[in-house]
N, C-alpha and C positions, 0 to 999 in steps of 0.2 A: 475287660472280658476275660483275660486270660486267668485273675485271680479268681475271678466266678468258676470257671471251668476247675481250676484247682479246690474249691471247697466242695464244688459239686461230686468231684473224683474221690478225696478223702471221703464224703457223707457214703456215694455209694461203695465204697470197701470197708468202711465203719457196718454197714446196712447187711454185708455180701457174710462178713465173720459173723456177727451175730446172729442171723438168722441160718447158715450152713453149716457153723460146729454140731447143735444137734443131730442135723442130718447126718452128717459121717458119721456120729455114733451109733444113731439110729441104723445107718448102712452095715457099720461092721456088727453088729448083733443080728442083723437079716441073713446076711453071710454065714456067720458060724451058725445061727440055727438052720438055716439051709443043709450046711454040711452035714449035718448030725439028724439029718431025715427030721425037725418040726418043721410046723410051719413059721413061728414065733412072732414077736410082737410087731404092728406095723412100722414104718420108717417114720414115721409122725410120734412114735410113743415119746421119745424123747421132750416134744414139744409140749406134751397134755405132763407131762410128767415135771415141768419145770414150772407149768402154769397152776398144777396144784401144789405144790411146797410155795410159791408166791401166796396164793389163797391163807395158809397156814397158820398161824402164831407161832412166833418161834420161842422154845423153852431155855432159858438162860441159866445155868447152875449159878448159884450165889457164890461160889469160889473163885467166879472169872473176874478178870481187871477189863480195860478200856479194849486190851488190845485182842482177845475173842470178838469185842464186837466189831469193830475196824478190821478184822483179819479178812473178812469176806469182800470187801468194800476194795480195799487195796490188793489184795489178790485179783478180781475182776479188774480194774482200773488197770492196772501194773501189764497185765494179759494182752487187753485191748491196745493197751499205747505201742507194746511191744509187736501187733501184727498191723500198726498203721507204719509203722518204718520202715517194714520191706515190702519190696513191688508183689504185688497179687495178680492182675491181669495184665498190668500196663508195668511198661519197666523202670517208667522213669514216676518218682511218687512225689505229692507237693512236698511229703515231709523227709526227704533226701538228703536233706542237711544236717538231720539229726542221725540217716538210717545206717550208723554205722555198727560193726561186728558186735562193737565189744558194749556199744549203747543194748543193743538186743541182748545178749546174753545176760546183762546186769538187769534189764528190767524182768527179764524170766527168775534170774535169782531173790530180785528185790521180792516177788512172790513167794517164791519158795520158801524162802527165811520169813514169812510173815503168820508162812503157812507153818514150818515149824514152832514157831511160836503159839499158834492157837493149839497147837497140840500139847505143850507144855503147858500155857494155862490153864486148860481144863480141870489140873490134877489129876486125871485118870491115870492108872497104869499103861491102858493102851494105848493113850495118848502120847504118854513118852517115848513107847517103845515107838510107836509107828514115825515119829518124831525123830528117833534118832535114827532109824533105820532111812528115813528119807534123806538127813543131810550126810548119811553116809552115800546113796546115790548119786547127790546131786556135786557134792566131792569130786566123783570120781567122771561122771560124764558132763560137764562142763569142760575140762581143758581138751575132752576129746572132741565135745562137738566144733570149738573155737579153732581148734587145727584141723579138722577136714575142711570147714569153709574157708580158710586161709588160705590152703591148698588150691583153692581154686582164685582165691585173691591175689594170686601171683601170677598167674597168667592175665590177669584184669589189669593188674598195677594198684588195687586201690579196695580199701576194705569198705569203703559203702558199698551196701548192697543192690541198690540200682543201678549204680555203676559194673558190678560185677555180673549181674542178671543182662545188662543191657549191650552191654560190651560181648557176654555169650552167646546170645540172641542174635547180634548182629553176624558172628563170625561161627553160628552153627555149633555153638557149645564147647568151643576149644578142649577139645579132646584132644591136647598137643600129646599126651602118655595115657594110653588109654587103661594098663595096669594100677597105675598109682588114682585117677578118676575111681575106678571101680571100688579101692579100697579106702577112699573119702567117699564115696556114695554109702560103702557098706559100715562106715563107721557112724555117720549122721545116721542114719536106719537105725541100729543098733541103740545109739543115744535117745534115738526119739521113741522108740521100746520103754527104754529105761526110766524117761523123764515122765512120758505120759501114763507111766503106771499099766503097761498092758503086760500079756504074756508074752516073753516065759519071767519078765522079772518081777510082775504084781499082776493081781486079778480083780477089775474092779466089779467082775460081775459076784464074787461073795463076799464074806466077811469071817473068814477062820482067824482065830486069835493069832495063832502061832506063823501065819503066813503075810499079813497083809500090812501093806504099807502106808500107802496116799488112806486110804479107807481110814486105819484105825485112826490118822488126825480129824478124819470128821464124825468121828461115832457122835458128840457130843452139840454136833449141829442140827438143827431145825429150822424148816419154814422156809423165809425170804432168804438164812446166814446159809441153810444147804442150797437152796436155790443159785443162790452166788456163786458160790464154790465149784459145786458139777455144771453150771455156766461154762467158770473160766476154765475147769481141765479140758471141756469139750472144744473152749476156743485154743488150748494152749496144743492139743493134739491137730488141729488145723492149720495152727501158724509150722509145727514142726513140718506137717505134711506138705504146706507152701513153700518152704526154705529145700525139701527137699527136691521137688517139682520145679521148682523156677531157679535152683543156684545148680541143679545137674541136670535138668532136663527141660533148660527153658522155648523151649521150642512152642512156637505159636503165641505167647504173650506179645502185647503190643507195641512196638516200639514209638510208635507216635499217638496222637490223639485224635487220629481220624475217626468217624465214629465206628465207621466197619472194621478195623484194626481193630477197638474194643470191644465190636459186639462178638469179633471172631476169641478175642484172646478170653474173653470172660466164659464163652463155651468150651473152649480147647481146656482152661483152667479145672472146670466143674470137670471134666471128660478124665485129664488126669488125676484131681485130688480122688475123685471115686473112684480109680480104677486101682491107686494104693493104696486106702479103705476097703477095698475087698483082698489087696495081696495081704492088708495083718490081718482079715477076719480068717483067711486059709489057715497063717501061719498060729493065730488063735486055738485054731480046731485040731491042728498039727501035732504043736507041742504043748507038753505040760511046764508047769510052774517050775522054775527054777528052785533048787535050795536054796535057801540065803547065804549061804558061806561060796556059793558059786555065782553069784549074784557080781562080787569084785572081781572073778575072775572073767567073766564077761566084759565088762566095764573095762579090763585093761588091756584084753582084746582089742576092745574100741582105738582107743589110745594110741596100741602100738598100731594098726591101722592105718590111723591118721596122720600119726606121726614118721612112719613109710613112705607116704602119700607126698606129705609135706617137703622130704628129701626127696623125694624122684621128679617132686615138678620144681624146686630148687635146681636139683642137676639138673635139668632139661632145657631150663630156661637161661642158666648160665654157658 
């Protein structure tokens, strides 16, 4: 029984990302046209909008090898394995045994590096360029994001992430330094900006030559290969927004598997992940686009941050 309950748990948090990454997207585009006095597209467009690039045939340049076609396939794959590892509603997940830091951050990377690769195969120029401009971000907010969740893995004792969610849960978020907290919450924030391609360091609502990044690796995708793609960024801005909601603000997730614990912690879940889906749609309508040469110096903001964060709950704890 208990293995049932556990496939059953996985199936609906496999069920919960893929069908809710749209909708945050959908949300924050409600949001910023909001602010901006339209009315704009409904929170469903996102869904009609992946179901016709499905519909599609997709166009393949004769230039590309194996790995344009494979890049959409393991980018969504790599995405999805990466938000079954850490807790979503419930704290403790069947696949806990794998859901360690540095498992997460490599299967976010194994994407990304797949993803610059379809951008190099293309041969386009903006291919490359967007291509190099992305592994220059993912460079620099990587060690920052793996040190603010550290930061908090040391008051846990332990870098799986159920265990760190669940151990916070239990003791009301161990907020032992509440300065050094704020400055790993405000560094994970910052990275998940940077990773998800939103403003102020990418804009995935145009496509200007000289500005865009995640974009210009898919100019040269169609159909089912974009469909995949704006899938997995939607799901990868959901797993960020999860890690940030449940490793600093795990309050109301389940601790056990009673079904009202779940039914509370999957609504308390939905209540937060939208309610920061609407603080980046503000911060969207806020500011504008970063320059790209102030793009690192953001990024090592993050950094030192977390790397602050990381000394002040060290001191605290010793």
């Amino acid at each position: 029984m208990q293995s049932i309950g556990h496939i059953i748990l996985v199936v609906v948090q496999l069920v919960l990302l893929l069908t809710l990454s749209p909708l945050v997207v959908g949300l924050i585009r409600k949001v910023k046209a909001r602010l901006q006095c339209r009315r704009g597209a409904s929170l469903l467009q996102p869904y009609a909008d992946l179901a016709k690039l499905f519909r599609k045939q997709p166009v393949i340049s004769s230039t590309t090898s194996w790995i344009f076609t494979a890049a959409p396939y393991i980018v969504f794959a790599s995405t999805v394995a990466a938000g079954l590892l850490m807790p979503v509603f419930v704290s403790h997940t069947p696949l806990n045994f794998a859901g360690n830091i540095i498992a997460l951050v490599y299967l976010l990377a194994l994407g990304t590096f797949f993803l610059i690769l379809a951008g190099l195969d293309a041969g386009s120029a903006f291919g490359g360029m967007g291509s190099s401009r992305e592994a220059i971000v993912a460079t620099l907010a990587e060690p920052a994001m793996m040190l603010s969740i550290l930061s908090i893995a040391l008051t846990a004792g332990s870098t799986n992430l159920s265990t760190i969610v669940h151990q916070s849960a239990l003791m009301e978020g161990m907020v032992v330094a509440p300065p050094a907290h704020l400055m790993a919450l405000a560094a994970l924030f910052i990275v998940t900006l940077a990773e998800t391609g939103r403003v102020p360091v990418d804009n995935p609502a145009t496509h200007l030559e000289l500005t865009m990044i995640h974009e210009a690796m898919l100019l040269e995708y169609s159909g089912r290969y974009l469909a995949l793609m704006e899938w997995a960024a939607g799901i990868k801005l959901l797993v960020f927004l999860t890690l940030i909601v449940n490793v600093f603000a795990p309050w109301g997730i389940a601790t056990s598997m009673a079904p009202s614990a779940v039914a509370v912690g999957i609504l308390v879940y939905l209540g937060k992940v939208a309610g920061l889906a609407m603080v980046i749609g503000v911060i969207e309508s806020m500011f504008a686009k970063l320059r790209l040469f102030r793009v690192p110096e953001m990024l090592g903001a993050a950094f030192i941050l977390s790397l602050l964060a990381l000394i002040f709950f060290y001191t605290l704890k010793r």
